[in-house]
N, C-alpha and C positions, 0 to 999 in steps of 0.2 A: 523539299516540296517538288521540284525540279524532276527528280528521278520516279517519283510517286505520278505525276500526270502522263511521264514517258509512260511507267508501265500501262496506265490507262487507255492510251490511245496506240501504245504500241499493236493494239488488236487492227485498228484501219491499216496498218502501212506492212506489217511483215506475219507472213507464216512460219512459225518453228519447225511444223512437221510432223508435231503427233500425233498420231492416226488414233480411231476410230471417233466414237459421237457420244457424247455423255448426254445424261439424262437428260428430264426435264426438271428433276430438282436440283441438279445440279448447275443447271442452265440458270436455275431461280435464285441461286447462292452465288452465283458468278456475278448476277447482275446486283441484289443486294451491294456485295461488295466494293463492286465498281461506286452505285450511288453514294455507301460512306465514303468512302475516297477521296470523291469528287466536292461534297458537302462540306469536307473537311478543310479542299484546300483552292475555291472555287474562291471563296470570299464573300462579300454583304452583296455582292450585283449577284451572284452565284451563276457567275458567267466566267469563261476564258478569251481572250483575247489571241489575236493572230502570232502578236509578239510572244507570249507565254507558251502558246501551241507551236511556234518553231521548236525556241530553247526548250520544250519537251521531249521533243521528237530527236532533238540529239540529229540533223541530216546534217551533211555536208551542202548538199543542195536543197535550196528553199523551195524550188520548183515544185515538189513534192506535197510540202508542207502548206504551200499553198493550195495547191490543188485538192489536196483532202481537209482544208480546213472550209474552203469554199462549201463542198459537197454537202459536209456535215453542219455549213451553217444555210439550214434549208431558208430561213424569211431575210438572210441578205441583211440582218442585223451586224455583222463587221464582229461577232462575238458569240460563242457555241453556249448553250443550254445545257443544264441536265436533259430536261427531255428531248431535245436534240440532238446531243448523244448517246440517248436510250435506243432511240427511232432507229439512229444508223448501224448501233451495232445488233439491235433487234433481226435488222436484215441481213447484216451478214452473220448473224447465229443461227436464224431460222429461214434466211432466203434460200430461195432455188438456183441452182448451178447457173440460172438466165440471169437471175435479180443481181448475183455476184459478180458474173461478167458483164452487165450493163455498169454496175460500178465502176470497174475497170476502166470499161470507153465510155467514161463521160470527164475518169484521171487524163485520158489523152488525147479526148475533145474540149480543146481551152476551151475555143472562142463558144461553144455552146451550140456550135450548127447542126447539129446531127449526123455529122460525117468529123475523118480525119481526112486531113489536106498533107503533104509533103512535108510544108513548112514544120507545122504541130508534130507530126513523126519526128523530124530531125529533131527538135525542140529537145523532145522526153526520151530520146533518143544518146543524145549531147549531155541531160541530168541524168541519166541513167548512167553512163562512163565513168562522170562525174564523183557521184555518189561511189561508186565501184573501185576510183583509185586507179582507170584505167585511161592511158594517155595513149592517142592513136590521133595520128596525122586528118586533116580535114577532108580529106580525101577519101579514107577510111571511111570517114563518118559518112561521106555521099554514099561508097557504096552499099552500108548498112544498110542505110534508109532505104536505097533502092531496092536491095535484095527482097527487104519486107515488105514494101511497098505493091513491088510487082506481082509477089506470091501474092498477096491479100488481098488488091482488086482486079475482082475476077473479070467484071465487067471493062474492066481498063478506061472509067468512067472520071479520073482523075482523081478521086477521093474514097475513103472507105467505112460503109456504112455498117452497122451492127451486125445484121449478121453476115457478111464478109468476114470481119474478123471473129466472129464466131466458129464458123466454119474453118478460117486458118487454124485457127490454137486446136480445133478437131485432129490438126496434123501433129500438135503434139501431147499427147495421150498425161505425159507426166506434168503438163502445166493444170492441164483440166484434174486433174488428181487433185493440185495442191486447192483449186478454187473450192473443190469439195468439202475440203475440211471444216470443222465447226471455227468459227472463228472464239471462239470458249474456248476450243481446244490449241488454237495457235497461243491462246492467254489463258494462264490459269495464276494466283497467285496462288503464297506458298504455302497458306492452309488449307487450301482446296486443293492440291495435288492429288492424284490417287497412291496411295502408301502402299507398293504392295510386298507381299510379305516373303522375301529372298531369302533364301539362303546365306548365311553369310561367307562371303568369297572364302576366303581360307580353310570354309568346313566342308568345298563340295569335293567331289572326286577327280573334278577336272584337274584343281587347284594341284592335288597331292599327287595326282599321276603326272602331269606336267613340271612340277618343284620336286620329284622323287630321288635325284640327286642331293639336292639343297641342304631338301630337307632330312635326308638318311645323316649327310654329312653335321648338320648343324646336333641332330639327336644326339651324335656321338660325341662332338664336341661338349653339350651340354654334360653328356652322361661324364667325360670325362676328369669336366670339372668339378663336379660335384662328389666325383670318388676322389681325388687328389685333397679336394676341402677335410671331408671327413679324416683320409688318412691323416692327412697334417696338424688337423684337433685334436685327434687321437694321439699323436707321440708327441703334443705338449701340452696335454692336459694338467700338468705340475703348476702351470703360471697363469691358473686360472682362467675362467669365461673371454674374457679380451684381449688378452694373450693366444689364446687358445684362435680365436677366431682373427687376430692378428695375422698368425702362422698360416690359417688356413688359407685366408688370400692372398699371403705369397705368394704361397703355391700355384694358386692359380696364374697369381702375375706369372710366374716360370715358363708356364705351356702357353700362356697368350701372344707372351714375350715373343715364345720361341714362332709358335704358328705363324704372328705377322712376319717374321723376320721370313719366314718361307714365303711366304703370298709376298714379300718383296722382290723375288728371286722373278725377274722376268723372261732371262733368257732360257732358264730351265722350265717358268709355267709354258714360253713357245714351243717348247722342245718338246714337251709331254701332250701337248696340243695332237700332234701326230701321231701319237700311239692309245694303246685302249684304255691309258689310265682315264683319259678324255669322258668312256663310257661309264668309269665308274665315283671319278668323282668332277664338282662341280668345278672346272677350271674355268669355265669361261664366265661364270659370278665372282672372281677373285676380287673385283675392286671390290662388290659388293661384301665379300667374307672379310676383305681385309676393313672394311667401315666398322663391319660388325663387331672383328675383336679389338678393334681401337676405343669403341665403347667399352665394351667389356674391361678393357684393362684401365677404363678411365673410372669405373664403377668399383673394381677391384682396389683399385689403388686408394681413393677415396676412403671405403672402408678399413682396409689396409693402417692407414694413415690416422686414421679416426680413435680406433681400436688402441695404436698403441697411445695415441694423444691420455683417452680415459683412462690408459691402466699406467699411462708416467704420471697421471695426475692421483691416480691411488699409492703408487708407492712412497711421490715426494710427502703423502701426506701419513705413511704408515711407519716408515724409517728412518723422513727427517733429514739424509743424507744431502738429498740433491732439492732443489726446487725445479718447479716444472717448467718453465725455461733452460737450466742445465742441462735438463734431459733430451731437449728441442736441439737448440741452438750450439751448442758445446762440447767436446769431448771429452770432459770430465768423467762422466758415469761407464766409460770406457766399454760402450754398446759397438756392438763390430767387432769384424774379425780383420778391420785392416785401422790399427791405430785408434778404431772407436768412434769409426766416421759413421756408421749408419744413423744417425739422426740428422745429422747436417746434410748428408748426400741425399737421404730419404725429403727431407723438406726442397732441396734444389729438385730433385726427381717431379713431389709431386706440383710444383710450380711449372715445371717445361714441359709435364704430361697434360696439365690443364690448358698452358699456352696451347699446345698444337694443335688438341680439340676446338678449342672453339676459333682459331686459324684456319683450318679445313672445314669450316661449316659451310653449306652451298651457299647462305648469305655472303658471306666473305669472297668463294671462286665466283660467284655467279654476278657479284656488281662490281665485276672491273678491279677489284685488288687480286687479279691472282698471284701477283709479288707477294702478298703479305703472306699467303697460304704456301708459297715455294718454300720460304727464305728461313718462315717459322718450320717447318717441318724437315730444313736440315740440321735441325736439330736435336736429329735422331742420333748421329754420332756421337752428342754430348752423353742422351739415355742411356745409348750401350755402356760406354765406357762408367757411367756411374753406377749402372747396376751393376757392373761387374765388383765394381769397390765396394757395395751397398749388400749385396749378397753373396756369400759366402759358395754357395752350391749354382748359382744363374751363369758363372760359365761352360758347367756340364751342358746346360743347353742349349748355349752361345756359341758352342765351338763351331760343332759340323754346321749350323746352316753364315753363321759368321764370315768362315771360311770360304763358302762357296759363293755367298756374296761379296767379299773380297776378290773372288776369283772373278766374279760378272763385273765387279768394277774396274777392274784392271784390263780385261777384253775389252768393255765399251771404251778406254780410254784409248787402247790400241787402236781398237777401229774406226774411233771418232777422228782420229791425228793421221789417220794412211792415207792415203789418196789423193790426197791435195784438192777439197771441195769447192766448187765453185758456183754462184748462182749465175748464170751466163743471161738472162731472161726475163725479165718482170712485166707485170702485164696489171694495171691498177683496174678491178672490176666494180659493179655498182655495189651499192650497200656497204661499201670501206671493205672490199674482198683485194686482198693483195694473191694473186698468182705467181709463185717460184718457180722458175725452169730451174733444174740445181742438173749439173754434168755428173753422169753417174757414175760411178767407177766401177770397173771390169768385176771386181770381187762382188758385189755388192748384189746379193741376193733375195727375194720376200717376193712375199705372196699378198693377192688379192686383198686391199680389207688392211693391211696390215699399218702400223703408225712407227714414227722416229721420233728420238728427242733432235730436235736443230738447236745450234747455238751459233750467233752470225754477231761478233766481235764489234760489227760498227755499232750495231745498236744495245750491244749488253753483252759484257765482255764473261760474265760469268756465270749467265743465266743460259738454262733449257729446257724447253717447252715442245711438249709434244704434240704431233700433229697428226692424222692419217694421209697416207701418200693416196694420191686420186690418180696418179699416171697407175698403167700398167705394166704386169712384168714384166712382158716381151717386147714392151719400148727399150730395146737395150742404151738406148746414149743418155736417158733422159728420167728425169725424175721431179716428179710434180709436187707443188703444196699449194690449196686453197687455204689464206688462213684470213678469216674474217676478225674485223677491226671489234675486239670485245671488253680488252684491259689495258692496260699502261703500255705492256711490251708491243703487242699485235697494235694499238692506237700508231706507238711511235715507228713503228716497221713503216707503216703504211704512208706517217707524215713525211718520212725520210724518203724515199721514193714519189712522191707525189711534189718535195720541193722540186723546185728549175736544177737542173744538175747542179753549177756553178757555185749554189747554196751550201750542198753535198761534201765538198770538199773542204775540210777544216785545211788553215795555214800552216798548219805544221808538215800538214803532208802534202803539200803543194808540188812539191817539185817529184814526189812518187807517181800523183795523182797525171800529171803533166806529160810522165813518159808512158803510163797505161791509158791515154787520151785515145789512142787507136780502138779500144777495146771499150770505152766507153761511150757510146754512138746513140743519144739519145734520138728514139722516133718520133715521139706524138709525148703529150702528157699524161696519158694513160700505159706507153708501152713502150721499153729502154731495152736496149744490150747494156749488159754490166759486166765487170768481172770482179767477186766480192767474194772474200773468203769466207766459210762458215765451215761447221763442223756437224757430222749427224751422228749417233749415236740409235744401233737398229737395225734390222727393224725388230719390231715386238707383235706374237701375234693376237689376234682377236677372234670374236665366234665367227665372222664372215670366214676364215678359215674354211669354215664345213659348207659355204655356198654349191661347189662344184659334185659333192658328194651329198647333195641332196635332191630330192626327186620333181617338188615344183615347189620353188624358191620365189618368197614375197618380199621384194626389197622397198621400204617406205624411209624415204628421207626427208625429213622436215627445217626449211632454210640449207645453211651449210653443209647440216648432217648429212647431203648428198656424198661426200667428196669417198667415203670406201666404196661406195659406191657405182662412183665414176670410176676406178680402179677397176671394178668386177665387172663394168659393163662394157670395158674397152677392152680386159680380156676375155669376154665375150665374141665379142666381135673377132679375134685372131683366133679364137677357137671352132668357132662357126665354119671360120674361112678355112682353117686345119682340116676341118672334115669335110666340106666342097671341095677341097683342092689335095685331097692325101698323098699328091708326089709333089707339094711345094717341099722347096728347098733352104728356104729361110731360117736364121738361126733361133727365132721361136718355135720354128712346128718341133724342132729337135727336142724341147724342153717339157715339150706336153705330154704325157701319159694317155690312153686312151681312157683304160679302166678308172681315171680322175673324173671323169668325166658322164655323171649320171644325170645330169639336167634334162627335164624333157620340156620343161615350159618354168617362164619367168616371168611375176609381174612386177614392175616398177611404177611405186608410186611416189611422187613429188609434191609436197608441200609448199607453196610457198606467199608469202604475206601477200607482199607487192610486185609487181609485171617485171620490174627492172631483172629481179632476184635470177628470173629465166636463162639470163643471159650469159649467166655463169659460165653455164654446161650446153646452149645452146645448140652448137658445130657438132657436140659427142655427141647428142642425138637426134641431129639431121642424117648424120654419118647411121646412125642403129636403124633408122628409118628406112631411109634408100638402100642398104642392104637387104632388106626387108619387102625392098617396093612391089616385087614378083608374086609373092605369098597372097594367099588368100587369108582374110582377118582372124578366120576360126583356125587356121591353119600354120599362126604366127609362133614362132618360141619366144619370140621376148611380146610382151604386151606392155604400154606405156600409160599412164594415167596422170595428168597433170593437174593442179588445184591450186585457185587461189583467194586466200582467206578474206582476202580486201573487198573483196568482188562481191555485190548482192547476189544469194544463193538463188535458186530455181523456185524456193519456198517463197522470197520476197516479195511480194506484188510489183514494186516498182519496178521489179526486175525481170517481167514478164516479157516485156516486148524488147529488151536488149536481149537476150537468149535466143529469145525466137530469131533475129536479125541474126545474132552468130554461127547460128546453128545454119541460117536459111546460106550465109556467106562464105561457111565451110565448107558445106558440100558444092558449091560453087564454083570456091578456086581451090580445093581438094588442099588446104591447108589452114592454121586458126590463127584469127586477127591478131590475138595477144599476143605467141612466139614466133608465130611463122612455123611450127610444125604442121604434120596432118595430124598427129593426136590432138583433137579438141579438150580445150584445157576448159577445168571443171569448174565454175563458180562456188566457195563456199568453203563448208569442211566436207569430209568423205563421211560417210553412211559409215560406220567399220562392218552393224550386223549385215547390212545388203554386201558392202565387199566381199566379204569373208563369205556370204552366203554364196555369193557366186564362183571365188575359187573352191569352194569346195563340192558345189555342181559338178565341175571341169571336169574332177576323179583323172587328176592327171599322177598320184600317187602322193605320196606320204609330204607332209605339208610342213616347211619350214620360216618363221616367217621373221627377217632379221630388219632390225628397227636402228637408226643414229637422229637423236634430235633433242626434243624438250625431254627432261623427265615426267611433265606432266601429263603429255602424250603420251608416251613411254605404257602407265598404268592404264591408261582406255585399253590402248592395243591388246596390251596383256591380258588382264580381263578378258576382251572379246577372242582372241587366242585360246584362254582355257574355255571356252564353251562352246567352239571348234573343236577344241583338241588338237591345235596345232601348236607345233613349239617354236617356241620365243624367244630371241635372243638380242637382246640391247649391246649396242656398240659403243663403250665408255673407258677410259681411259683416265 
């Protein structure tokens, strides 16, 4: 019932934002509906009360909920009407842009005087913050008040009458936008929607010219399996229908087999990264191809399995010999070419193929067991090794990429073990984000974007987990990890670090611990000198890769997803300085290329929940800023875009006169309350069609747009990407 009045009255408190104005029979079905609704769960008074009209509204602050339940209960009954909230949303469906903004100030005229006083500003000022999830000193909150205060009466008459604040919000064009809307249109439920008749994504032209790698690649892979089936029915057509089709998805297990074991091959997909295999097949969708034939070989195998299950169950019953358990469980029927194990090995196979799948389900990585999905999935050495017993002909295809991945395990191990690693650094950030300072070693080479597996013995002697490195190249001593608190391992990194040192030190290495006391110089509780061994394994590259080699580069990180990011924006910055300064002498300008270097403009946009999140990356882009300070804004190369979801968006009503104050307080102290940057940070979600409409205004050339966050996200961007025509590339690992 709860969620059903929310939708109800959600039309008084927030606008969505969907433009235009629907009819008036539409306007006559919006409102029918609202009255069932309401009839439905109003009760015998067929009234709501103040307490029911909070808990609908779903606010953090009551402030709100009060003040629009007041509104809406015009005769001062302590309890809203149907026809009482017919009345009100009648006027905000069918009122005039006046009738909507007297609404407004009467939300932020308590006391009823006909004016706002100081006090009432801070008030809805303070609920507005509030509501937002935004924490800023009381000081802050003075100068807000003041900022708006002072712009809005004109007359400097102490208080601010209607049209004062009418006239303010004339200052901003995009508030008076949102008042316009049909308030139908900020609510519509979800059989009154307008249905309109799309395209379906996958069928249009964007889709296929954008996926023309993917998708060339997936054709052939399909086509291939499909002539390997056939051939393999065809030369054992003897052993009948399920036999027959038995055989044929072997076969295909063979090439599945083999292809994943290639898309395992990391240091060879970095390596191809740089050359123009890049242009012609999908290397940087590799997790994604290699998801795809783990299905496939989980579909295969199944069948596979099934196939021969029906035809040992036709034979024990045609020849009598064996029963259908012998032929399962037993070497008797002397099936195989090694002793007669293909049934026994076939059944372990497909037991450890079905573990690993449904081990690697995002359910499983994404709520905090990623141990289970490691630990399951090395149990890839038991596969190989049984399919090699299990089939006869699967080490023809085993060998050459075996080999080479053999040859990648034995380098990461070499690599991981040289240089003697150290994390010298730790720095505990908000949101459970542990920062690694790790000592880099001389050899130790990678690019922008680029991720490592780490493995750090105090906390897990034989687990590795990879991360993307957020330092950059040409910080030659140093080498960065954000790794935010998500599962078991990254929880215990962070609790380990965050005890009293003292805690830290188990008794047994007490007296080691004792003599590296010089090296271990705790600062603060949030930030220590250590010296702790670990091991990295890397680096491995990613599509950020091609950032520098593309023409105007959209970098969008949502929470953490920042951190390739931080990497490409801090070699940003030494590259910038490369070309201001082409006789520095430094051992990064040496390493840069010129012709690497096709960027003409960059946008960076930042997601993030809550205000703390900011503080991560705060310093790197104060630092991109003030490089920057000289430039004129149309005339910038990196542009900055900040967002955050907590925050009542511009759409909001309640969030009208806290935007107006930040915006009126930015341009003020020529910096934003929330981070202390000069990019004023965004309340809300981002627009993608208006972004995307605007970088592609720019016509700053060919349009790249590389994305690290939710998957969920991930598919909006995408989408509005193909109907750009800009290309897409997700940062996944």
């Amino acid at each position: 019932m709860k969620s059903v009045v929310w939708v109800i009255l959600r039309a008084a408190q927030q606008a969505q934002g969907c433009q235009g104005d629907m009819s008036l029979e539409e306007d006559s079905r919006w409102l029918e509906w609202v009255t069932k609704q309401f009839e439905s769960i109003a009760g015998d008074d067929k009234e709501i009360d103040l307490d029911e009209f909070k808990t609908a509204l779903k606010v953090k602050e009551s402030f709100f909920a009060e003040r629009f339940f007041a509104l809406f209960d015009s005769d001062g009954s302590s309890s809203i009407s149907l026809d009482e909230l017919l009345e009100a949303l009648d006027l905000l469906i069918h009122g005039s842009e006046t009738d909507k903004l007297r609404f407004l100030f009467q939300v932020y005229d308590v006391d009823g005087s006909g004016s706002i006083d100081p006090d009432e500003l801070r008030t809805v000022l303070k609920s507005c913050l509030r509501e937002s999830a935004i924490s800023l000193p009381e000081e802050k909150l003075d100068d807000l008040t003041l900022a708006l205060f002072e712009s809005a009466d004109k007359d400097n008459s102490g208080t601010i009458t209607f049209e004062e604040l009418k006239a303010e919000l004339e200052n901003f064009p995009e508030v008076m936008e949102n008042l316009t809307i049909s308030a139908a249109n900020w609510l519509k439920p979800p059989d009154l929607e307008q249905k309109k008749c799309k395209t379906p994504r996958y069928l249009t032209r964007a889709y296929w010219h954008n996926n023309s790698r993917k998708l060339l690649f997936l054709c052939l892979y399909a086509l291939l399996n499909v002539l390997l089936f056939i051939i393999a029915m065809l030369k054992n057509a003897h052993g009948g229908p399920w036999f027959m089709v038995a055989k044929g998805c072997g076969q295909c297990l063979n090439l599945n087999c083999f292809v994943l074991q290639v898309l395992m091959l990391r240091r060879c997909l970095t390596w191809l990264r740089a050359t123009w295999v890049l242009r012609v097949l999908p290397l940087d969708q590799n997790i994604l191809l290699h998801q795809i034939v783990g299905y496939a070989i989980l579909i295969f195998s199944i069948v596979h399995t099934g196939s021969h299950v029906i035809n040992f169950a036709r034979m024990s019953q045609t020849d009598g010999m064996y029963q259908l358990w012998e032929y399962l469980f037993t070497i008797r029927p002397g099936i195989g070419w090694i002793n007669g194990t293909a049934s026994i090995t076939g059944v372990v196979l497909q037991v450890l193929i079905c573990l690993m799948v449904v081990c690697s389900s995002t359910f499983v990585r994404r709520s905090g067991h990623f141990e289970v999905f490691y630990w399951s999935h090395l149990s890839y050495i038991w596969v190989w090794a049984l399919l090699i017993v299990h089939c006869a002909n699967f080490w023809k295809w085993f060998v050459v990429p075996g080999v080479v991945f053999l040859i990648e395990k034995l380098v990461g191990i070499a690599v991981s073990r040289m240089g003697g690693l150290y994390i010298v650094e730790v720095n505990l950030l908000p949101s459970k984000v542990t920062h690694l300072v790790i000592k880099r070693p001389p050899f130790f080479h990678f690019k922008p974007g680029d991720y490592v597996y780490i493995n750090i013995p105090v906390i897990a002697k034989y687990e590795w987990h990879p991360f993307t490195i957020s330092s950059a190249p040409e910080q030659q001593n140093m080498l960065w990890l954000h790794i935010r608190s998500m599962g078991q391992w990254t929880t215990r990194l962070y609790e380990y670090f965050r005890q009293p040192e003292s805690q830290t030190i188990s008794n047994k290495r007490l007296s080691t611990s004792l003599r590296n006391r010089r090296h271990e110089t705790k600062l603060s509780e949030s930030h220590r000198y250590c010296n702790i061994k670990c091991y990295v394994d890397g680096p491995f590259g990613t599509p950020t890769r091609q950032i520098f080699a593309s023409e105007h580069a959209v970098l969008i990180g949502a929470g953490i997803g920042i951190t390739p990011f931080a990497s490409i924006l801090q070699s940003i910055i030494y590259r910038m300085r490369k070309q201001n300064y082409p006789n520095c002498n430094y051992s990064w300008c040496e390493t840069i290329k010129d012709n690497e270097m096709k960027l003409r403009k960059v946008d960076f946009i930042w997601i993030n929940r809550d205000q703390k999140s900011f503080e991560w990356f705060v310093s790197l882009l104060t630092k991109l800023e003030m490089d920057q300070a000289d430039e004129e804004p149309e005339g910038r190369f990196l542009e900055m875009h900040m967002y955050m979801t907590s925050a009542l968006s511009k759409n909001d009503m309640k969030a009208i006169g806290l935007q107006m104050a930040l915006d009126l307080l930015a341009k003020k102290e020529k910096r934003d309350s929330i981070t202390g940057l000069r990019t004023r940070t965004q309340p809300g979600r981002p627009d993608w069609a208006k972004v995307f409409q605007k970088v592609s205004e720019e016509k700053k050339g060919k349009v790249h747009v590389f994305y690290c966050g939710s998957p969920a996200l991930a598919k909006v961007i995408k989408a509005q990407c193909e109907q750009f025509g800009f290309n897409f590339y997700k940062e996944h690992f």
